[in-house]
N, C-alpha and C positions, 0 to 999 in steps of 0.2 A: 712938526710931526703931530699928527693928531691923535688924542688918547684911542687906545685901545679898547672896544668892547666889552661892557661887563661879560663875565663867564655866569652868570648868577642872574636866576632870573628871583624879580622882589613879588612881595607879595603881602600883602596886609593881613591882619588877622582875621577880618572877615572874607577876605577872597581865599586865600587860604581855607576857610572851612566846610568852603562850598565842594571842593576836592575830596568831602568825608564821600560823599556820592549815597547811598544807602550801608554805610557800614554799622553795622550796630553796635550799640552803643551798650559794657556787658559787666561797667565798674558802677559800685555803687559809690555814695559818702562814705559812708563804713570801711570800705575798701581802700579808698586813698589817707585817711585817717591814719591807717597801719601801715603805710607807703612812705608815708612824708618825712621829712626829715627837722631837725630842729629849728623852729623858728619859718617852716615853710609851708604854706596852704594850696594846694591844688586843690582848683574846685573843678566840680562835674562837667561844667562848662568847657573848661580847658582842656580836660579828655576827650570832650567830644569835638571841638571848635582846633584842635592842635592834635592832639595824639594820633587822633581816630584817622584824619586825610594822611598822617604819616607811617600808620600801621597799615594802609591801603595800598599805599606805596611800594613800601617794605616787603607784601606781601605781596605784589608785581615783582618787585626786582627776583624776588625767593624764587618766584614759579620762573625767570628766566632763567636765572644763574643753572636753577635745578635741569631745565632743558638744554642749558648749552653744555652742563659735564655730561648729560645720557646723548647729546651728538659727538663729542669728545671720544665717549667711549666705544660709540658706534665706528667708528672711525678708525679705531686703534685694535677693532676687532673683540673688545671684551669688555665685562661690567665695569666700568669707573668705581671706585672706592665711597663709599657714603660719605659724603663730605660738608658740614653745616654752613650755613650760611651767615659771615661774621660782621657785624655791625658793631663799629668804634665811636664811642663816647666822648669826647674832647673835652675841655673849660677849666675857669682856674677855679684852685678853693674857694667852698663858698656860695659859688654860684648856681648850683644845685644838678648839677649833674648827677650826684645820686640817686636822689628821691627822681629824677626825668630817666635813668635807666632804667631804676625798679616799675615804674610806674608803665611806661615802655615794654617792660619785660611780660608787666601783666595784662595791658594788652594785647600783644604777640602772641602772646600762648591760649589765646582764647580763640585763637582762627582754627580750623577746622584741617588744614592743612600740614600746620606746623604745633602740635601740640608741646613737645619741648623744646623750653629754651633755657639758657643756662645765663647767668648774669657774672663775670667776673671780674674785680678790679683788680688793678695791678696793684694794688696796695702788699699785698701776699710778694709781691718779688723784690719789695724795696729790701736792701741789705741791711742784717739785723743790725741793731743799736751798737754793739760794742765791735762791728765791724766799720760801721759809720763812722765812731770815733777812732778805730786803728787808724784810718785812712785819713783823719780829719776834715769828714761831712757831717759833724754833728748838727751844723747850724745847717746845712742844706741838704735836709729831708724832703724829699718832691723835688728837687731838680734833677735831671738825666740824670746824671753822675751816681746818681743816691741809690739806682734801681739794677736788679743783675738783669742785665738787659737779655747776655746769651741765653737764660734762663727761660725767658719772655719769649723770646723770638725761637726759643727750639719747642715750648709749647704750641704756639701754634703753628709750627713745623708741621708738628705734630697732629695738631687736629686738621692741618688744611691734607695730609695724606691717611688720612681716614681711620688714625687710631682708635680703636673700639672705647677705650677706658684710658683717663688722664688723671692726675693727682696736681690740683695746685696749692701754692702754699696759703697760708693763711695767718692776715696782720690782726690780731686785735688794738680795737680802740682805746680799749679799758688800761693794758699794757707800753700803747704806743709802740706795740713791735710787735717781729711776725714770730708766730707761735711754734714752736718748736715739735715736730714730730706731730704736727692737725697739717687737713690736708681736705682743700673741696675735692669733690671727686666728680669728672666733666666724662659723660658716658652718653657716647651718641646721641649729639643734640642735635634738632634741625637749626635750631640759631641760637648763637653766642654774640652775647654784648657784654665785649671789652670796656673798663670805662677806666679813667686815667688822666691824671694831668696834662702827659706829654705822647699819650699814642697816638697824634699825627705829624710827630717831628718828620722832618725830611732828611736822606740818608748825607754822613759827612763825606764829602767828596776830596780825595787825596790825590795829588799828580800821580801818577802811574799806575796808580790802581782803580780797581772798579770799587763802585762803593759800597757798602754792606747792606746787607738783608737788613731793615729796620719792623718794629711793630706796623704799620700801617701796610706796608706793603702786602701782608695778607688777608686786608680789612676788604667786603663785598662792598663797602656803604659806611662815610664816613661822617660824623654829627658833630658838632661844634656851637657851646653850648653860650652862648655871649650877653654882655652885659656891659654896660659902663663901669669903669675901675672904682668909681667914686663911690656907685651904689653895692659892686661888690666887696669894696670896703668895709660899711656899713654894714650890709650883712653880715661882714664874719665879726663884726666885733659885737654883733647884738647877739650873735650864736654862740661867742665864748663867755660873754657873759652871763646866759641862759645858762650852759654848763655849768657855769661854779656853782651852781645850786640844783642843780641835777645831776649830773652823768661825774662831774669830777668830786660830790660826796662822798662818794664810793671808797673807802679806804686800798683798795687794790689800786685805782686809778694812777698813772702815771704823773698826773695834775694834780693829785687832792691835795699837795701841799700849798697850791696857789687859793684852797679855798678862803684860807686867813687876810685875804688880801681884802680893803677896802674897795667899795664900788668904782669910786672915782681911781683908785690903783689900778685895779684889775682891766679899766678900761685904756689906760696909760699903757700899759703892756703888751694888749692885745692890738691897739696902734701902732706900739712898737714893731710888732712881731709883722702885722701887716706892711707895715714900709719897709722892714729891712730883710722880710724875707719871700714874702707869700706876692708882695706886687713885683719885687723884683725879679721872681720867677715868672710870671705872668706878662712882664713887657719883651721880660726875653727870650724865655723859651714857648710859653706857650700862644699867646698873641698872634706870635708871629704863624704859625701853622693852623691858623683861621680860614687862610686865603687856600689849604688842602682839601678842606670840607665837600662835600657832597651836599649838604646840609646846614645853613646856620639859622638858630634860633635865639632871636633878637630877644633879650628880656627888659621890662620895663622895671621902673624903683618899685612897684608892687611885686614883682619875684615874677609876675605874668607875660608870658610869651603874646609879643604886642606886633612880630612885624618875623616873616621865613624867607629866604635865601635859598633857593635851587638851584643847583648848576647845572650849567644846558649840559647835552649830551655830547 
């Protein structure tokens, strides 16, 4: 039998950038400076040479989706519900899917079309710490299991049937858990970016029954954010050891007690922590819902997106 077709069409980072078409280009250095995240350089290039052909995109697919609920509603005899257009985040720790959301977010909202857009992680729905350990998931934090998933999935219930005003919850880093009684507040945006470990799991499927509403099924366009495991490794152990001398000083911090730890320790740990928890989430749960992507972007050992993945239509 002969293989099957890719679904994905490739694209090098220069052919890729030719896709920017005349879109202008509206972030500064200063700008991505306050974007980045630790241990991670986006340069101006990369906004323009990768974001810019993918905010071109994004804002094609916007102005379809947005025409086919106003045929929708033509159809059914009355106005469709204002309903934002949601773009899913995927990749495992590390691998910078945050600073590529926020950085994302800030060019989206510079179109002329779409002036709000909302950025949310699922971080806010992971179950609190001392629920973690009722249950005993204290060691598997970011795996499925870890997150109120009904929670997840009735928010954006919610926003895909046109709730005016949403409240999500809110995890701090500082704490290492979600904060009690703080809450984003998600008010008619034209685009929300979900970003998450595990928002493009595929739904569990049970004999006899149909299988459940999962996160991604409400997603317009889904991103997946990749990397080699070896060099995602490496990144996160250069970022927690970056922390013990910044963000885990802090005496509030969750972590400040690891600040006593010797370099060559601190680095021993954060291996640890990486193989028996963060990779082994990453070959099993997240990995695997690469292959759901809309979108993959290939990153090289310099953190730079070297090589994009589109999937045909």
């Amino acid at each position: 039998m002969r293989d099957l077709p890719s679904p994905f069409v490739d694209f090098s980072r220069a052919e890729w950038a030719r896709l920017r078409a005349s879109t202008p280009l509206t972030l500064t250095a200063d700008d991505l400076v306050a974007l980045r995240g630790v241990n991670e350089v986006v340069a101006v290039e990369e906004v323009a040479e990768v974001y810019l052909p993918l905010s071109r995109l994004l804002n094609l697919r916007f102005a379809a989706t947005r025409d086919l609920h106003a045929v929708t509603g033509r159809f059914l005899g009355g106005l469709p519900p204002s309903v934002p257009f949601v773009v899913g985040v995927a990749g495992s720790v590390a691998v910078g899917k945050s600073t590529f959301s926020r950085v994302l977010r800030a060019v989206l909202e510079r179109w002329p079309d779409h002036p709000r857009v909302d950025l949310v992680t699922t971080d806010g729905f992971l179950l609190p710490n001392a629920e973690l350990e009722r249950r005993g998931l204290g060691t598997r934090k970011g795996f499925p299991e870890s997150y109120d998933l009904p929670r997840l999935v009735r928010f954006l219930a919610d926003l895909e049937a046109g709730v005016p005003e949403l409240r999500v919850p809110v995890y701090s880093h500082v704490t290492y858990d979600v904060v009690p009684d703080e809450h984003q507040v998600v008010a008619a945006p034209d685009i929300v970016i979900v970003e998450g470990l595990n928002v493009l799991q595929a739904p569990t499927r049970r004999a006899g029954a149909e299988p459940p509403l999962v996160v991604s099924d409400f997603f317009d366009f889904r991103i997946y954010v990749d990397a080699e495991v070896a060099d995602v490794r490496r990144w996160y152990v250069e970022r927690f050891l970056t922390l013990l001398t910044t963000a885990f000083r802090d005496e509030a911090s969750f972590f400040h007690h690891l600040t006593a730890l010797s370099e060559s320790d601190a680095e021993e740990l954060a291996d640890t922590i990486w193989s028996q928890v963060n990779e082994v989430n990453l070959v099993e749960n997240i990995a695997p819902t690469r292959s759901r992507a809309d979108l993959v972007l290939e990153k090289g050992p310099d953190h730079a997106v070297r090589r994009v993945r589109l999937r045909r239509l």
